[in-house]
C-alpha positions, 0 to 999 in steps of 0.5 A, a space after each residue: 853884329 855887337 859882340 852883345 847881340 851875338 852873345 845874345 842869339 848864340 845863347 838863345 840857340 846853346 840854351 834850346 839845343 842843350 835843353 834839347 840835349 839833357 832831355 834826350 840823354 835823362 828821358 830818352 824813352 820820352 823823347 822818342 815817344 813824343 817824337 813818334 806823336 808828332 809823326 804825320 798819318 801818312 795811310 788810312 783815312 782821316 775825318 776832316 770837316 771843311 772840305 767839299 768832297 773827298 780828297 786822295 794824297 799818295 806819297 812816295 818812297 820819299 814822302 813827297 804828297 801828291 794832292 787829288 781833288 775835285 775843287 780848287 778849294 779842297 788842293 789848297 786846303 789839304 795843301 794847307 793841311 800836309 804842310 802842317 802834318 810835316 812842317 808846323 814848327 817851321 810855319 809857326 817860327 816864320 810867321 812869328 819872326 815875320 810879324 816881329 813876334 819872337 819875343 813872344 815865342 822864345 822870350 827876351 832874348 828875341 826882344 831887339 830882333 822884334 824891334 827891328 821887324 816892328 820898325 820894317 813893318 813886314 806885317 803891316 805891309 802884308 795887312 795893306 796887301 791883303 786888303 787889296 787882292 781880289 776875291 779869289 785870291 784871298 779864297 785861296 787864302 782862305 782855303 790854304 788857312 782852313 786846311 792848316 786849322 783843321 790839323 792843328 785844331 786836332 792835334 794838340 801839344 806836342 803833337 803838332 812837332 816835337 819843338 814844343 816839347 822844348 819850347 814848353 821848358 822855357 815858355 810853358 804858356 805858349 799855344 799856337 793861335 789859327 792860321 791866318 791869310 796874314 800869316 801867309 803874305 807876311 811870309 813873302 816880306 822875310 823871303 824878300 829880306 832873305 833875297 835883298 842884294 843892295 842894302 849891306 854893301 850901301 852900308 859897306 861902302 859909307 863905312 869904308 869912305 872913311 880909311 879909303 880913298 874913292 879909287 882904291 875902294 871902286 877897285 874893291 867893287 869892280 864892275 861887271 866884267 865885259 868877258 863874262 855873260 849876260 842873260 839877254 845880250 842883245 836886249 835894249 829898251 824901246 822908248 828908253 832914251 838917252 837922258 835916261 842913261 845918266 842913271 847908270 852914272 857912279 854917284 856923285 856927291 857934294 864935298 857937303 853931302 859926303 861929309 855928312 855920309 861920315 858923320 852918319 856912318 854910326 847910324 850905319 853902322 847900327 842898322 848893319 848890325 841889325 840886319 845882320 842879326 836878323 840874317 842869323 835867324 832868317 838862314 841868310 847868314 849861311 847862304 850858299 854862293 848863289 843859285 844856277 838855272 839854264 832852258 836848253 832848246 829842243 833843237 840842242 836836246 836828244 829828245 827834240 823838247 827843251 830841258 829846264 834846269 833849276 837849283 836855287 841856293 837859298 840859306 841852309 835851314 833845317 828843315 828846308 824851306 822848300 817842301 815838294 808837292 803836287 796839286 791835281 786836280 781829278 780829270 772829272 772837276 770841271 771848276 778845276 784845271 791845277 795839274 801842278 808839281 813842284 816846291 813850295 814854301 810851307 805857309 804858303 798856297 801854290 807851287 813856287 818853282 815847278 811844272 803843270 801839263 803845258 809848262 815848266 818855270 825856274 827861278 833865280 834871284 836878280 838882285 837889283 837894287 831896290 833899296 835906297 837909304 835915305 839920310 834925314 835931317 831931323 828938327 832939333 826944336 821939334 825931334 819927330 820932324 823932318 825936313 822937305 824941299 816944302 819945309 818941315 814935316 811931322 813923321 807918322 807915329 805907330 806905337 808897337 806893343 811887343 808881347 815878352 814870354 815870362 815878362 811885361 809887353 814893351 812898347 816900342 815906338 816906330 816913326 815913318 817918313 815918305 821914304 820909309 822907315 826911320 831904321 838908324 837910331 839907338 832904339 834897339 841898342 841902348 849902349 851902342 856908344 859904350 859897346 862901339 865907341 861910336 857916337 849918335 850924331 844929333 838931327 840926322 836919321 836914316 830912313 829906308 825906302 825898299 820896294 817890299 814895303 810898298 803893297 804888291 801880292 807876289 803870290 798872286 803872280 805865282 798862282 797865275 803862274 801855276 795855271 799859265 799855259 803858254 809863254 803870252 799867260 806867264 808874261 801876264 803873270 809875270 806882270 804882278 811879281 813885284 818882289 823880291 825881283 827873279 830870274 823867270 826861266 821857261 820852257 813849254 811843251 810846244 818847244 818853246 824857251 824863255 825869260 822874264 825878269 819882272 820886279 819893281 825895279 826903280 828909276 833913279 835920278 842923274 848922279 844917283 846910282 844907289 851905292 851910296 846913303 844919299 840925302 832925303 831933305 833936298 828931293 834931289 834923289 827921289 825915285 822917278 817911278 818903276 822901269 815900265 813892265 814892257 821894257 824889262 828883260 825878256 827873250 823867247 827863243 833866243 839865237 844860241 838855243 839857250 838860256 843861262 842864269 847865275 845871278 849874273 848881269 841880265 843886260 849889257 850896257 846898251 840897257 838904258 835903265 840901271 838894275 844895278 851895279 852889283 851883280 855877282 860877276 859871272 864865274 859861275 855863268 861863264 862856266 854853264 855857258 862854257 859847258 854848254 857849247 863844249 857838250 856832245 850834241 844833241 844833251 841828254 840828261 846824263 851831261 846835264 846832271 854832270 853840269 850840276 855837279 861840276 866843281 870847276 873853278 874858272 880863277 885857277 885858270 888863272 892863279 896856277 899857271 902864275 904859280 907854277 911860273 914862280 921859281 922855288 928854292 924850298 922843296 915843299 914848294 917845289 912839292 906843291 907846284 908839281 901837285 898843282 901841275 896835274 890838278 884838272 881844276 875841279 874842287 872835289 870833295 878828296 882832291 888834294 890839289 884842290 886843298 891846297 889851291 884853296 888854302 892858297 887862295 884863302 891866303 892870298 886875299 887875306 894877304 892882298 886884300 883883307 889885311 888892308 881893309 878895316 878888322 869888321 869888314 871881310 871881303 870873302 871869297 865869292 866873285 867879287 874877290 875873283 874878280 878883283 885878283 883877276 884884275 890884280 894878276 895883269 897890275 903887278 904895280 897896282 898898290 893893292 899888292 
């Protein structure tokens, strides 16, 4: 990120949180009174007109509503309703930063965060969905929109959350506009960026060509390792055939086509930029290591039925983005089945992660890559073209008119290629060059193609999913989950486990595995179609009487499709796994919450013995080496010898790695840097060191 829109989105933040500030220190009094306004009713009856009949919601000791009513329409009404008794802020920000519409809440400070969603088209991809889904989808919809409108119609100001009252210092004239199904498909499209794996390190590895050598960088993104677990081992494709296993080659390009990668990494360097941006204010700048699930079999379990364990780490947000809730359907509705609980997504319909009276499903990210960026070479006598394997063609032109709180709308100028969308150009960073010292090559562009700008409805999957009621019904819900990819884990109540990886995942050509910007004028590295459906990932009942997702590797390599090559490298999963052979049979729920809450790090195994087999003269070393030989290897919170483990760690990659990279680029500390210094311990030669 520049330092200019760094300064940019800290100061929008500082100027709301200090305005946040002063009010409650002048005005206390006020502020709690316009605090308890925006307190949902949580008892008593409300009058609300658009519903077929009457509706119960009881909430718990922790506030958690559970919906009651006799039709489908009436659940996701007042579904639509609670979520903005609890969370309208949250709903209203999302789907303003969905549709590229921040400027217009906040003002210009916002105005190149809106540019760059204008250009990825979030909502004008949501627009073609919403023309596609079927009548009773859009019902729920509808209903779910309805349901929101009804509360927000009756409750004005700062009423609807205490946001506006801080809001209204630096945009007087904002009112919020109804909700709209539109607003609630869009959603999936930030949820989507939120769980994109591919496009940074693209990015990273184009940039990192240019002071490191091709094996010295393949070390620093090393493969999967062969000792680490894989979600569905045995899994190979049926009609999947030899020629198809060239996918899974590194990439290979021309001395002429790398050179141009170097000369474009300007471009690169501009969209990453961006991206990260956006990832500040989606939360995914501060996400968590990555998400656990695992489905115990009945024959492993004390109650003789399967146990579904689920936490998914998405960035850390206040509030959360998941809203429990349960949706019943009363046991009289005969046009309504729903008996479901769970979390959900506050703007959207249904339950996301959760269980109805037959089933229970988890979800887990994937990652596969599903991103390609594509260089383009542009018509220096005609800018707005672009060349084909056919010649020169003209791009589409969409002009966005982006509103601006206190100024003039802009109009900014988007321009779409049979790959997507031209995202590396200067149009949201007028002095790039000044602030970069890079320059803007002339005739080439960057163009993205990402599967979440092609129409699917993932919601629609999800619904589906709700009312499934056996393994076959969650296979065939699982058939429309185009993206964001996830783990599908399952469990039922006739005993049963299961997964399913679902997702449009592409094909990609011989010498094209996705690491790499590759050229988009010669057609050498189009997209051959989607992994068919029937030849993704599944398994129902496997063997080992388990299943464990970490974000690691879903298939071995006797999988003749490439998902990717950058899963996260398996610590988190060898470690489920470990724990799960290791527990007293049969698991009971106690074992499985210590699973939850375990700390134990996997490369300490590794790190202290070396470090305790060094020989130290000073005595704070020898200090710390006899602190390290009665550490258990569990991170917790009051461990000393964890502190100091981690400060080790900490410095060693600093020390080994970091100081060998470029200033802007930061390797972190998750699997990736693991795995490197595991491969390092057994290379004491190796020229990293």
């Amino acid at each position: 990120m520049t330092k200019k829109i760094g300064r940019i989105i800290l100061g929008t933040v500082v100027v709301l949180v200090l305005l946040a500030s002063l009010t409650a220190l002048i005005a206390p009094p006020l502020v709690r009174r316009q605090a308890e306004s925006s307190f949902p009713q949580v008892d008593g009856e409300i009058q609300v007109s658009g519903l077929d009949g009457p509706v119960e919601i009881y909430r718990d000791g922790y506030g958690i509503p559970h919906i009651y009513a006799s039709t489908q329409h009436d659940l996701f009404f007042t579904q639509g309703y609670v979520h903005a008794q609890d969370r309208f802020w949250q709903m209203d920000f999302w789907r303003h930063l969905g549709a590229g519409r921040l400027a217009e809440l906040v003002g210009k400070p916002m105005l190149e965060s809106d540019k760059f969603l204008r250009t990825l088209g979030w909502e004008r991809v949501a627009k073609q969905e919403l023309a596609l889904i079927n009548s009773e989808e859009l019902a729920i919809l509808d209903a779910y929109s309805a349901g929101v409108n009804a509360y927000i119609e009756k409750t004005k100001g700062t009423s609807l959350s205490l946001e506006y009252m801080f809001l209204g210092l630096i945009n007087s004239d904002y009112e919020p506009s109804p909700w709209t199904p539109l607003n609630s498909l869009t959603w999936g499209k930030a949820m989507a960026w939120d769980l994109r794996a591919n496009l940074g390190s693209e990015i990273d590895r184009a940039k990192l060509l240019k002071t490191l050598p091709r094996n010295q960088l393949e070390f620093i993104f090393p493969p999967y390792p062969e000792d680490h677990p894989v979600i569905v081992p045995d899994f190979s494709t049926k009609q999947g055939n030899k020629d198809q296993d060239i996918s899974r080659n590194r990439s290979e390009l021309s001395y002429t086509e790398e050179t141009i990668l170097l000369t474009v990494v300007s471009l690169l360097e501009n969209i990453q930029y961006s991206a990260d941006n956006l990832d500040q204010i989606t939360g995914g700048g501060f996400q968590s290591v990555g998400s656990n699930s695992w489905a115990i079999s009945g024959d492993l379990t004390d109650t003789g039925k399967p146990y579904l364990v689920n936490d998914p780490h998405l960035g850390s947000q206040m509030p959360s983005i998941w809203y429990e809730v349960g949706l019943h359907c009363q046991e009289s509705a005969e046009d309504c089945e729903l008996n479901v609980t769970g979390f959900s997504f506050a703007g959207v319909p249904g339950i996301i992660i959760g269980h109805n009276d037959r089933i229970a499903w988890g979800l887990t990210n994937v990652g596969p890559d599903v991103m390609d960026l594509y260089i383009e070479k542009i018509n220096p006598d005609r800018p707005t073209q672009y060349q084909t394997a056919d010649g020169w063609v003209e791009m589409e032109s969409i002009i966005e008119v982006i509103q601006v709180a206190g100024e003039e709308p802009v109009e900014h100028q988007v321009y779409l290629t049979r790959h997507g969308p031209i995202i590396g150009s200067d149009y949201d960073l007028d002095d790039f060059h000044e602030t970069t010292g890079l320059a803007i090559p002339d005739n080439y562009a960057l163009a993205l193609r990402w599967t979440a700008l092609e129409p699917s409805c993932v919601f629609c999957a999800i619904w589906e999913i709700n009312r499934a009621d056996n393994w076959e019904d969650f296979r065939l819900a699982a058939q429309t989950f185009a993206v964001p990819s996830q783990n599908l884990l399952y469990a039922d109540v006739e005993g049963n486990i299961g997964y399913q990886m679902p997702g449009n995942i592409p094909i990609r050509v011989e010498g094209h595995d996705g690491m790499l910007p590759v050229p988009g004028w010669n057609g050498e590295y189009e997209w051959q179609g989607y992994i068919p459906f029937a030849e993704l990932p599944h398994s129902l009942n496997p063997p080992q009487g388990y299943i464990v997702t970490a974000n690691n590797a879903v298939v071995g390599s006797n999988y003749s499709y490439l998902i990717t090559e950058e899963w996260s490298l398996g610590f988190r999963a060898q470690r489920i796994v470990d724990l799960l052979e290791a527990a007293p049979k049969p698991i009971n729920l106690t074992t499985i919450k210590k699973m939850q809450g375990d700390n134990y790090d996997l490369l300490a195994e590794v790190l202290v013995p070396e470090i305790l087999n060094l020989q130290f003269l000073d005595p704070d070393l020898q200090n710390a080496q006899d602190l390290l030989r009665t550490w258990n290897y569990q991170a917790d919170m009051n461990s000393a010898q964890a502190a100091l483990y981690m400060t080790f760690w900490q410095n060693l990659i600093n020390n080994a790695i970091q100081d060998n990279l470029p200033d802007d680029y930061h390797i972190g500390v998750g699997s990736r840097a693991k795995e490197i210094v595991r491969q390092l311990v057994s290379q004491p030669d190796n020229p990293w060191w």
